[in-house]
N, C-alpha and C positions, 0 to 999 in steps of 0.2 A: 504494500500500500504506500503509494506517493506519498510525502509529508503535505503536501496540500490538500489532499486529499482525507488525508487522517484530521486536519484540523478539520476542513469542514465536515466529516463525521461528529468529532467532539464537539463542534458546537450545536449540531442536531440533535446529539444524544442527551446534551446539558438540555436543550430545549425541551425535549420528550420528557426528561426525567423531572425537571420544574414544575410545568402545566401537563395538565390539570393535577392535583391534587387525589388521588385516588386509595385505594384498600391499604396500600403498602403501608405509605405511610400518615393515610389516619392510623392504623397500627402503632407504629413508629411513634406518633404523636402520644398516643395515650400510654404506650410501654414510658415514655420518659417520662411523661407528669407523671406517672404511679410510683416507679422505679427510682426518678432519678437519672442526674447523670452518666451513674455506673453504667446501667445498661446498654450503653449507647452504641458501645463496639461490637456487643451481644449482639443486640439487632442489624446492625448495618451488617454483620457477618452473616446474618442470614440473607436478610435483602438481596446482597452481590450474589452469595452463591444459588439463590433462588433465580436471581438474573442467569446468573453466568451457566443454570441449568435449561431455564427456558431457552436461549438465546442457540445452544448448542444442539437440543433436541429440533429446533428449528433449523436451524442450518442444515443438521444433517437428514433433514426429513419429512420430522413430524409436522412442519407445521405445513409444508406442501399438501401432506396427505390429508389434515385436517380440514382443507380449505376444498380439495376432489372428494372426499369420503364425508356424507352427514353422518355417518353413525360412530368414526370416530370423533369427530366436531361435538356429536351430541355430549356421547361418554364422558368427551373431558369437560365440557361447558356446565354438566350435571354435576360431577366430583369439585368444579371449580366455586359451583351456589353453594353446594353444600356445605364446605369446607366454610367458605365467607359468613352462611347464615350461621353455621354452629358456634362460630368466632365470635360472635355478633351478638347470640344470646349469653354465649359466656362471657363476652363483658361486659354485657348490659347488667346481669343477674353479680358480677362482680363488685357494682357499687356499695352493694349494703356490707362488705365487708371492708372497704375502704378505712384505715388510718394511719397516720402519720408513724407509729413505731412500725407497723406493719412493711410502712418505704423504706426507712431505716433497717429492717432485720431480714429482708427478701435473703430465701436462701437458693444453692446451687440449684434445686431443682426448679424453683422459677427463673433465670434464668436462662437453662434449658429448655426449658417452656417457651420462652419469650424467640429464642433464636427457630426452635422449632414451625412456631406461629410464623415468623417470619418469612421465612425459609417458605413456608406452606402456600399463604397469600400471594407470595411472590409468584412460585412457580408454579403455580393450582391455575394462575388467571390464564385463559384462554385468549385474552385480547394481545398481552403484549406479544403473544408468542406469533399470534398471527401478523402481530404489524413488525415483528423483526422478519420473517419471513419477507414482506415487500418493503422494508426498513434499509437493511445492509446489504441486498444486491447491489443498491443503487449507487453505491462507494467500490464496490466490488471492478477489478478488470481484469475482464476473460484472457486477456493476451499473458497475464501474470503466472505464477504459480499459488492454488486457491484456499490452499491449509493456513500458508502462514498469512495471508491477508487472514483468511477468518479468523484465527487467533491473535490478533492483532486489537481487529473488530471486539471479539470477548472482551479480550482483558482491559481493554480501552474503557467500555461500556461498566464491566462489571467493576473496576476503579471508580468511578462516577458515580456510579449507584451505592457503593459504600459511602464515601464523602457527601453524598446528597443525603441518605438517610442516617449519618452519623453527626450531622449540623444537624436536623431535625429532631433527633433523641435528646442533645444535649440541649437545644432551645425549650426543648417541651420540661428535660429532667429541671434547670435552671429555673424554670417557672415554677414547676410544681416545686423547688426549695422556698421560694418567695408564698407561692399560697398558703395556706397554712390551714383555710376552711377545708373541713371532711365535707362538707355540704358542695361545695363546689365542684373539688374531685371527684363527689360521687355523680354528680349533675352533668357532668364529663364525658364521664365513664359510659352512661346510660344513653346520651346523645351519640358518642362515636359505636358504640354496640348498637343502636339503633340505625345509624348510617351504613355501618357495613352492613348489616341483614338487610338493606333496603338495595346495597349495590349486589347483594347475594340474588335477592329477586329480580335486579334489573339483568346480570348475567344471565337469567335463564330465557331473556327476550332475542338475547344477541341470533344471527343470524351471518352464514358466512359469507354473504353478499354485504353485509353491513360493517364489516371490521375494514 
């Protein structure tokens, strides 16, 4: 891959990963106001490698056949609601346990949890993978050799997506040291659990003429 070409990749992929605001990292957002700064490399760690697995199952394939095949399109668009609405109720129903020693004392097993989640959200969603699919050809040249261009592509992207959701952990963790009300975090908590089961039901509208 050209160095000119790499740059205007990075800044499309900065673009994509900015706007709009999506499942990841409303995740993201709420893992740090709950957590804390700590978690921030937790999560981004899943993030990238949730990217860095869609991105590769796309290139080498799947999102092709996704896009020719509804019934594997369905399969995964189905595993993808699910997974977001189950997310959704579990944070929503997570509010009433909400307190401040409870951020302070978070142990190993949540965040295994949290990178888990992460990790899940990321590569569950059926849209990015489709939109890398017609994303990174368009950087791509055929006259090259295609491996290392695409690993180039990866690690470019999944860099990015670390650094994007590892500013967003520590902005949400940073806030949530400043708030201090249980009534707010939980009032949070119930709105972003309520936003993802609502993007859990809007994935099951998607259609592969519409991605």
């Amino acid at each position: 891959m050209e160095f000119e070409t790499w740059l205007a990749f990075t800044a499309a992929s900065v673009a994509f990963l900015i706007f709009p605001i999506g499942p990841t990292i409303l995740l993201v957002i709420t893992l740090g106001l709950s957590n804390g700064p700590r978690i921030a490399p937790i999560a981004a760690s899943g993030v990238a490698l949730g990217d860095m697995a869609a991105m590769t199952v796309s290139l080498a394939g799947l999102g092709a056949l996704m896009m020719a095949s509804a019934e594997v399109f369905t399969v995964f668009k189905w595993v993808g609601a699910a997974y977001l609405i189950w997310l959704g109720l579990r944070t929503f129903r997570s509010a009433r346990d909400v307190s401040l020693r409870q951020k302070q004392t978070a142990s190993r097993i949540d965040t295994l949890r949290a990178f888990r989640q992460c990790f899940g959200v990321t590569a569950l969603n059926p849209k990015p993978i489709a939109f890398f699919i017609a994303f990174v050809p368009q950087f791509i040249s055929t006259a090259a050799p295609l491996l290392p261009q695409f690993a180039a592509a990866i690690a470019t992207f999944t860099c990015l997506a670390w650094l994007n959701a590892f500013f967003y952990a520590c902005l949400a963790g940073r806030m949530g040291g400043v708030i201090r009300s249980r009534a707010i975090v939980a009032w949070f908590k119930r709105v972003s659990g309520t936003i993802l089961m609502g993007m859990g039901l809007a994935t099951l509208t998607l259609r592969r003429s519409s991605i």
